[in-house]
N, C-alpha and C positions, 0 to 999 in steps of 0.2 A: 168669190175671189177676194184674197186680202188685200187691203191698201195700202201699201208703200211700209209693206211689212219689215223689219234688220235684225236677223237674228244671228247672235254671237255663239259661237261653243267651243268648248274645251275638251281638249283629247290628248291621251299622251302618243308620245314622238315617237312610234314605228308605222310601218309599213300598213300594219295590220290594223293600229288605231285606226290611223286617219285616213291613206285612201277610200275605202268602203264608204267614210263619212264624207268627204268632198266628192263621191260619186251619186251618190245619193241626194245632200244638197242641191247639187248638179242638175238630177233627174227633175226635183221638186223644182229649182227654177225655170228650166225648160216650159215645163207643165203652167208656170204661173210668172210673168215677168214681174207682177209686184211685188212678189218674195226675192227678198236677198238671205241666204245661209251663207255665214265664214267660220270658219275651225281655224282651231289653230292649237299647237302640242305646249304639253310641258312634258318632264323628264318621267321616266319611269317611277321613282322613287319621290317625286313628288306627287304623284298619282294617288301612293299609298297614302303618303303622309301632309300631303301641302292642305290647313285648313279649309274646308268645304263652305264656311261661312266667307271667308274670302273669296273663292271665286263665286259663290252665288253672288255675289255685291255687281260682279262683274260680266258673268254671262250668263245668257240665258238657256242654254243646253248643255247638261255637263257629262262628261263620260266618269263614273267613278265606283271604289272598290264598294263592296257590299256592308262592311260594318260602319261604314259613314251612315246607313239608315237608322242606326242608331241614334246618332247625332241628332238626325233631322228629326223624329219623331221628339224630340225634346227640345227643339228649338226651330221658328218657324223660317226653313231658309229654303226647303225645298217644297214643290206641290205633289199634294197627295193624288196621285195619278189615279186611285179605284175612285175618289170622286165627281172625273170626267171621263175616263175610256168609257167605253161598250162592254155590260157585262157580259155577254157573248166573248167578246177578243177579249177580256180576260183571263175568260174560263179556258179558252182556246192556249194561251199564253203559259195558264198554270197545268193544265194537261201534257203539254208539248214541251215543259222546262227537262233541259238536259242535266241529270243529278238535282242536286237542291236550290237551282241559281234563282227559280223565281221565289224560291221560298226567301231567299237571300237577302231579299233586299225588301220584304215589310220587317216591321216593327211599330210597335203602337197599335196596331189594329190598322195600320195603314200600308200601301205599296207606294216606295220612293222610288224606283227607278225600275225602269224595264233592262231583261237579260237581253241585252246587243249582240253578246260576247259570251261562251261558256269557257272555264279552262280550268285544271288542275294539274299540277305537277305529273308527268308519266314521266317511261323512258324514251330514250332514243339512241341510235345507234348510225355505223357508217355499214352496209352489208357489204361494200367493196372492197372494206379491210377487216372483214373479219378472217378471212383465209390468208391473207397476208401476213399477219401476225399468229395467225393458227390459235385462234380463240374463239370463244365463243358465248353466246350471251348467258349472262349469271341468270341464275333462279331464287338462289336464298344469299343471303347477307352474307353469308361466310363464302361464298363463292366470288361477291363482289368484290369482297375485301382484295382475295387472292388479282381480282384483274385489276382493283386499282395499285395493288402494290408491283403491278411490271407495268406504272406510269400510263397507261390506257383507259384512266375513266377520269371526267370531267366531273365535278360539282358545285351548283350555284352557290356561293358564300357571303353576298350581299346579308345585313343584316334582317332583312325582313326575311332574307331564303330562309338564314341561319335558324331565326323563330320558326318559321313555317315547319321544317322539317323536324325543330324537336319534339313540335304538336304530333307531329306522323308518329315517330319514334315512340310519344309515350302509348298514342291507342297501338302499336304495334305491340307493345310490353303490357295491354290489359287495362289501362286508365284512359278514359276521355280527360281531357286538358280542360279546366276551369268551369268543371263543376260544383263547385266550393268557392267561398268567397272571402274565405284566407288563407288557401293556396292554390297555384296551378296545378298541382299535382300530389299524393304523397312521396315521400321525400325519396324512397329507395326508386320508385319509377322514375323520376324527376332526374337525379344521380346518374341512372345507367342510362336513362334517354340522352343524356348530353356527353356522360363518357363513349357511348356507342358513335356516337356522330366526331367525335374528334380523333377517336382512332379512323373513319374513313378520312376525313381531311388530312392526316398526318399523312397517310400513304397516296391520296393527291394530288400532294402540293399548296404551296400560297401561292400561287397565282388566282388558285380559284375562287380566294376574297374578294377578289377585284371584276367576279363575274356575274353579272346578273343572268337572267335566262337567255334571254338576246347573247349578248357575250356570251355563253357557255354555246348556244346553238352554232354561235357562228364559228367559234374554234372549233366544234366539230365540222363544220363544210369546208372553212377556208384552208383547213393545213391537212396533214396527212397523217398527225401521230396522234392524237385520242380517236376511240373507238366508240364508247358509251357515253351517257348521261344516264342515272340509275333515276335521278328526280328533278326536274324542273318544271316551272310552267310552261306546256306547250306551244308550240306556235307550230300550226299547221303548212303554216309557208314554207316552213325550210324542208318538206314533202315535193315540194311544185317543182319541177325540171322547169318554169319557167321564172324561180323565181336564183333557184342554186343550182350548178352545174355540177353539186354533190350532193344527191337529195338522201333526206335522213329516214328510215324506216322508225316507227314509235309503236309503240305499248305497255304493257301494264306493269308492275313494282316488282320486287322481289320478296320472297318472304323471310318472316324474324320469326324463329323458332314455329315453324310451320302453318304459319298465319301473313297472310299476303297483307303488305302494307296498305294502308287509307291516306292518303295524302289532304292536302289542305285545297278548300277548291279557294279556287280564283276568280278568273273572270270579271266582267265590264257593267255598269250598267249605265242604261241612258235616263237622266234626271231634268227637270226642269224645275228651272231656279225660282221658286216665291215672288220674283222681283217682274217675274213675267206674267204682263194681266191684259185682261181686251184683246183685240185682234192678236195680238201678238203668241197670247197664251192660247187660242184658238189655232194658229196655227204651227204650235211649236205641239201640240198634240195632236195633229195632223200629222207632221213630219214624224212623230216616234212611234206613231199608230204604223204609218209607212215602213222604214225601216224593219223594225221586227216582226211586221208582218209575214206568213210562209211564204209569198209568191217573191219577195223581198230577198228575203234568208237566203233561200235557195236558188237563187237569183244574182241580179246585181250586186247581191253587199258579198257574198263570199267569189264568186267570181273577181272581184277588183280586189280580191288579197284578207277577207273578213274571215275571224273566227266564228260561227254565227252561234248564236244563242236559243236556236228554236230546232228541236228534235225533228223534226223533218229534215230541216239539214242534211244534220248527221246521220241519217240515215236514206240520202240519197246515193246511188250507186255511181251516179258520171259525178258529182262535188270528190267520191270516198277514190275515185281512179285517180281525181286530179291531184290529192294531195298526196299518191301512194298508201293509200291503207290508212288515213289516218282519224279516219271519222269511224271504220269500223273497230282499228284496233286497238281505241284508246276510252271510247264509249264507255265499258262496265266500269275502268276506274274515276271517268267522271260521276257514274250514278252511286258509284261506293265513295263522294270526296265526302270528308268530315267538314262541316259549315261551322266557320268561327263563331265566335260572339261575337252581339252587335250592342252591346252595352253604351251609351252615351261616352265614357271614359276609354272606351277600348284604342282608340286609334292610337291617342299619348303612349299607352302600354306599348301597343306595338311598337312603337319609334323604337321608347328608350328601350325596351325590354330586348329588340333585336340587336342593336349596339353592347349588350351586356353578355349575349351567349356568340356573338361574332369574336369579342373580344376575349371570352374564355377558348372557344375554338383555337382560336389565332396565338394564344399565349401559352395556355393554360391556367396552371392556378388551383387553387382550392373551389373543386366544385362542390360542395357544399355551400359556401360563400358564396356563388356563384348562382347557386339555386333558391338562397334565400333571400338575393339582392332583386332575384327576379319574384317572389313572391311579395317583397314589401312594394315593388312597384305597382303589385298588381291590386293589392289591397288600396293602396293610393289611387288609383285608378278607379276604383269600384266607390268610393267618395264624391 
């Protein structure tokens, strides 16, 4: 039993973050009064991008994106988790990851953080107005186009969507993004990856700037005039009749010239902060052994509203009824998601790099300029 153990964490602000993590907490305090667990959110977008050496300063369990192991593997602010788990529950861990999310998050020869959380962009849809409007779900690009231009499809436009999606865009046009390390891309893929995606936002709308995936889900439940999302990051919740009184049916991409999109994966992971040592780091690998544990997964952390992170999950039949189909029909495009780089520079790129193709989107401009503003970022970056 630990003694008079206080452990702090950070998570970001939905549903999805943080219930699962204050039920769990919950569970382990129950189980042991000397353990205190408190969470607590930050914003979406700070998740991506808000310094990881700052909050490790601060707490000691952190919820965060995968190319932060980058970081960590070049500066000592997280603990190398394969140093203390069970290589058993590792192995268990890396068999059982949904697409590439445990691969996600080593780097260095190390694992910074356990998959909590799996996710990548799919679709989603309203089934109760598809007859309404006498539409019906696209297949390929040119068909989305057609249903966003009668104002019925939603798209994430936040700057990091913006980035995510032209990564999709270029392996949909035959290049992986930033295999080379003086450009994202070559330049004609580059070009048509970002003119392709501003012609769908053009027949969109702006408002869709102003939506992250949360925002884009929720305009589809709360109102009655969009129909689709062709790509955003999932959230299983908005499936649950108990979490929306308009639940969303999800799955897989459309395809660009006869090749089904790859989206960018996403997803969570659970880190513990360097600053945590002695009992305290003893039983903060307790509590993440817990959590992503199968009996866990399938269990209390997706029941209280969790996207879970460990393939059994997803692949139970009473979790896949509760969310309406969404663990079985959104599976193959987590296991096909393309996994960013985790370069030690990567996260800066991302900030500034998504602010620079948001703001071609949103305006226009010289996309050439626009392709090579994003390459010298990236070159700066990789320094």
């Amino acid at each position: 039993m630990a003694r008079g153990v206080t452990l702090t964490g950070i998570t970001w602000n939905h549903s999805r973050g943080l219930v699962p993590l204050v039920a769990t907490a919950q569970r382990v305090m129950d189980a042991d009064p000397e353990v205190a667990i408190a969470w607590q959110t930050r914003s979406l977008k700070e998740f991506g991008d808000f310094p990881i050496q700052r909050l490790a300063e601060s707490f000691d369990l952190l919820i965060i994106d995968h190319p932060f192991a980058g970081y960590a593997a070049a500066h000592p602010v997280l603990v190398p988790l394969d140093d203390h788990l069970p290589a058993d529950y590792l192995a268990d861990q890396a068999a059982n990851s949904v697409g590439p999310s445990y691969e996600s998050y080593i780097a260095g020869g190390h694992l910074w953080a356990l998959p909590v959380d799996a996710a990548t962009p799919i679709s989603g849809h309203r089934p109760d107005l598809l007859a309404r409007y006498d539409a019906r779900l696209p297949e390929t690009w040119d068909e989305l186009l057609v249903l966003a231009g009668r104002g019925l499809v939603a798209v994430p436009g936040t700057a990091v969507d913006s980035l995510m999606n032209v990564s999709m865009l270029c392996l949909g046009l035959g290049e992986e993004p930033f295999r080379d390390d003086d450009r994202i891309v070559p330049d004609e893929t580059g070009v048509a990856a970002l003119e392709t995606l501003r012609e769908l936002h053009a027949r969109c709308g702006p408002a869709n700037f102003e939506r992250n995936p949360i925002r884009t889900w929720d305009a589809l439940t709360r109102g009655d005039d969009l129909v689709y999302c062709p790509f955003a990051y999932g959230y299983a919740n908005y499936g649950r009749t108990d979490y929306t009184d308009k639940p969303l049916r999800f799955g897989g991409l459309v395809a660009l010239h006869g090749q089904r999109l790859r989206s960018t994966l996403g997803g969570t992971g659970l880190a513990i902060s360097a600053r945590c040592t002695g009992e305290a780091l003893a039983t903060a690998l307790r509590y993440a052994e817990y959590v992503t544990s199968p009996a866990c997964q399938t269990g209390l952390y997706t029941l209280t509203g969790g996207q879970p992170g460990h393939r059994r999950a997803w692949l139970d039949p009473a979790l896949d009824d509760l969310t309406n189909g969404f663990f079985r029909d959104t599976l193959p495009t987590l296991d096909e998601a393309y996994l960013r780089p985790r370069y030690s520079g990567y996260i800066p790129f991302q900030d500034a790099g998504g602010d620079v193709v948001r703001d071609y989107l949103r305006h226009g401009g010289n996309v050439r300029a626009t392709l090579q503003t994003l390459n010298k970022l990236y070159r700066e970056s990789k320094r």
